[in-house]
C-alpha positions as CSV (number, residue, x, y, z in Angstrom):
1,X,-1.3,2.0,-42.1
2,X,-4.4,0.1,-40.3
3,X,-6.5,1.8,-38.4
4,X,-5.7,-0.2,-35.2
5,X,-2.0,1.1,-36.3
6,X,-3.2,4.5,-36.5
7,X,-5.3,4.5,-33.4
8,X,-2.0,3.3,-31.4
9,X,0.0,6.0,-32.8
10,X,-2.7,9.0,-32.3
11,X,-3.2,7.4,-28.6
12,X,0.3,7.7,-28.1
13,X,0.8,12.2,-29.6
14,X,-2.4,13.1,-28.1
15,X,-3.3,12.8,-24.5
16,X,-6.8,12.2,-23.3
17,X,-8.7,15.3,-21.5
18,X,-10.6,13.7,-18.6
19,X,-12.1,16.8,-18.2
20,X,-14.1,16.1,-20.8
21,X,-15.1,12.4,-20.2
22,X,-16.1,13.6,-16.5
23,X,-16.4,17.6,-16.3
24,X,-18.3,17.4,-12.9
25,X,-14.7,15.6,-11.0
26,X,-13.1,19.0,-11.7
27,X,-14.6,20.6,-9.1
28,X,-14.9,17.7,-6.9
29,X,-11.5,17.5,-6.9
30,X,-10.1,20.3,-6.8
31,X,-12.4,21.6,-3.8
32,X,-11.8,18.8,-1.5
33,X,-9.0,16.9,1.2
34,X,-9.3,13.5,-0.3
35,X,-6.4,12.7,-1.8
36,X,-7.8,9.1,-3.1
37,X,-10.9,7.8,-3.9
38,X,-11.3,3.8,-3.9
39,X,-13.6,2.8,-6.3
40,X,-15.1,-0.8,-6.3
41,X,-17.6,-2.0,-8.6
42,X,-19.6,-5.0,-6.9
43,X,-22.0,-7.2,-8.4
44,X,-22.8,-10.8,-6.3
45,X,-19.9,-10.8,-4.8
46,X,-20.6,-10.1,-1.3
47,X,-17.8,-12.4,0.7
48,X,-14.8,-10.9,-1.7
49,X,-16.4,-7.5,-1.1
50,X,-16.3,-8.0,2.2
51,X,-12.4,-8.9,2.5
52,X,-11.2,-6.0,-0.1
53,X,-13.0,-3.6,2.5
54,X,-11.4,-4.7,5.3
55,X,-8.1,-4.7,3.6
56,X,-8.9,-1.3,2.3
57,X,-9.7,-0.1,5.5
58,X,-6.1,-1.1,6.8
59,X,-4.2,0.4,3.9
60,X,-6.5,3.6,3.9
61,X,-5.8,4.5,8.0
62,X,-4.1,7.6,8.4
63,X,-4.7,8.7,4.9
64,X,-7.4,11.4,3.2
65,X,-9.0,7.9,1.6
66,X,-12.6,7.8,0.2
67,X,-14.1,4.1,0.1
68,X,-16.8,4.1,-2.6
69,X,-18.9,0.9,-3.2
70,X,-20.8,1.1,-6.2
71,X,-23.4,-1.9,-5.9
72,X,-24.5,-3.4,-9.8
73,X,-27.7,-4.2,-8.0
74,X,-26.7,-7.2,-6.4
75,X,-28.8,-10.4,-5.6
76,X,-26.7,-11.6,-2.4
77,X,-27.4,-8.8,0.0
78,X,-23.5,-7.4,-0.6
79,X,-25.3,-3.8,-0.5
80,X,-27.0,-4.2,2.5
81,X,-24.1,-6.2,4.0
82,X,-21.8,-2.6,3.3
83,X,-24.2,-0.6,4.6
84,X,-24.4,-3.1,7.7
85,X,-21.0,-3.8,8.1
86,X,-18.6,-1.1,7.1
87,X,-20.5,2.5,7.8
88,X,-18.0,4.1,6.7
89,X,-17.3,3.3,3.5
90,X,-19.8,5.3,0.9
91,X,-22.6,3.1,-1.0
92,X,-23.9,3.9,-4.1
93,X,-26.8,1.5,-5.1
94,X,-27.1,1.4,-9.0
95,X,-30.8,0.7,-9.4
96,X,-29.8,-1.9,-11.8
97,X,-26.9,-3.6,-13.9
98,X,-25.3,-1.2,-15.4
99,X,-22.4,-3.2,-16.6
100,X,-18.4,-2.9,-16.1
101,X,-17.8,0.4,-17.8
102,X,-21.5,2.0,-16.8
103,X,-20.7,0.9,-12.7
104,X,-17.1,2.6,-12.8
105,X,-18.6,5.8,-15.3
106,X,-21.4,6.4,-11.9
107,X,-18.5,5.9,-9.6
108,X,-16.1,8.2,-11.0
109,X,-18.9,10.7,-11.7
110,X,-19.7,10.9,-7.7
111,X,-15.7,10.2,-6.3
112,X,-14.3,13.1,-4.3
113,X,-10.8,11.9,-4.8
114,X,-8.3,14.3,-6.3
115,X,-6.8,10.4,-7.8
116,X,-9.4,7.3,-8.4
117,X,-8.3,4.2,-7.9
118,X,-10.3,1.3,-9.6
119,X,-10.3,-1.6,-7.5
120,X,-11.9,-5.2,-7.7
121,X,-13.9,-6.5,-5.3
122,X,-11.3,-9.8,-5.2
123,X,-8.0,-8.0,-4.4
124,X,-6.6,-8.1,-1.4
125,X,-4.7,-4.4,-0.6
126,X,-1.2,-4.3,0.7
127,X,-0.8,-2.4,4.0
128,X,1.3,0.4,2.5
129,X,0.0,0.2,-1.1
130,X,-3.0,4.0,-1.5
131,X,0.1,5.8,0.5
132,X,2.6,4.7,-2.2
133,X,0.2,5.6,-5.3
134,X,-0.7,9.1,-3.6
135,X,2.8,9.6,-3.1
136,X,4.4,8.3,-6.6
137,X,1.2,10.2,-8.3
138,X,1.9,13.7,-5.9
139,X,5.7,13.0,-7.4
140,X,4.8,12.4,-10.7
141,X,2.1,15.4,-12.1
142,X,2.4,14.3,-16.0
143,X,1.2,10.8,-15.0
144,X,-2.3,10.3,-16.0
145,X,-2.9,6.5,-15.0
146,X,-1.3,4.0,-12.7
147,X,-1.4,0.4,-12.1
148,X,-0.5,-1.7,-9.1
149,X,1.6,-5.0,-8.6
150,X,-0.1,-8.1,-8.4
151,X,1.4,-10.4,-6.2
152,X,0.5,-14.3,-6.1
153,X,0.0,-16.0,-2.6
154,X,3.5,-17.5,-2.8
155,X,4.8,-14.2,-2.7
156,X,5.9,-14.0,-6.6
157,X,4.7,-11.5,-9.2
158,X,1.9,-12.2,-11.4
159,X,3.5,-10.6,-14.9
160,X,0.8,-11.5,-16.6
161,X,-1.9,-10.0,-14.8
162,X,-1.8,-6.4,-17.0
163,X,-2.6,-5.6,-20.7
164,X,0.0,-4.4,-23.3
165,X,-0.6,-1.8,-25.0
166,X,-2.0,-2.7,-29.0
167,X,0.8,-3.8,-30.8
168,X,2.5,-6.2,-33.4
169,X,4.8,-7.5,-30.6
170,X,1.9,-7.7,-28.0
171,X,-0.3,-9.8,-30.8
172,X,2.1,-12.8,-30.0
């Protein structure tokens, strides 16, 4: 057996304990009202940004929604243009680039959300989409992770905007 083999099959007895990875969203989820925390990562992308909010915004009204902006230190004013243009939403400035994985790490690390929600700055949120994923996680207590549909300006499904799982079949 490989170790890519091995690591699959370990990944798929043992389950990952994100209380470990982030000990300090135990108590800031469990001691708050916010049922979801939208997290978007932004570097230079100030326009986008500004269209995902507003979209956001729709699909988070009535809802216990937190909308978290963490800014990559930015070039194109998208930080300022946040704090400018959408007071509510929370802003964390980075003080630098901290990459992909280090701007979601500070995000998740100062979320309120009982569920986090990784969102790019260039999608576009469906009226109706944080209730369903509040509802279908509420429903669903052993699910750890959740992914949403991406659907194409025509309307259709984009099937190949996910990634499998490591696998032989998926190596093709």
């Amino acid at each position: 057996m490989d170790g890519l083999e091995a690591a699959t099959q370990s990944a798929y007895r043992e389950r990952v304990n994100v209380t470990e990875a982030f000990p300090e969203r135990v108590d800031q989820a469990t001691n708050t009202s916010i049922d979801l925390t939208v997290l978007i990562l932004s570097y230079n992308v100030r326009d986008l940004l500004a269209l995902a909010l507003r979209t956001a915004q729709s699909a988070a009204r009535g809802l216990s929604v937190e909308l978290l902006v963490v800014d990559n230190d930015s070039p194109d004013d998208s930080a300022d243009m946040v704090e400018r243009d959408f007071p509510d939403v929370r802003l964390v400035r980075s003080g630098g680039n901290l990459g992909f994985a280090g701007g979601n790490n500070l995000g998740m690390k100062v979320a309120r959300g009982r569920y986090v929600l990784l969102l790019n700055p260039d999608v576009l949120v469906h009226p109706r989409a944080f209730a369903v994923l509040i509802d279908y996680m509420d429903a669903n207590p052993d699910v750890g992770a959740a992914g949403g549909r991406v659907i194409l300006g025509d309307g259709s499904i984009d099937h190949g905007a996910k990634r499998g799982f490591p696998s032989p079949a998926a190596a093709f």
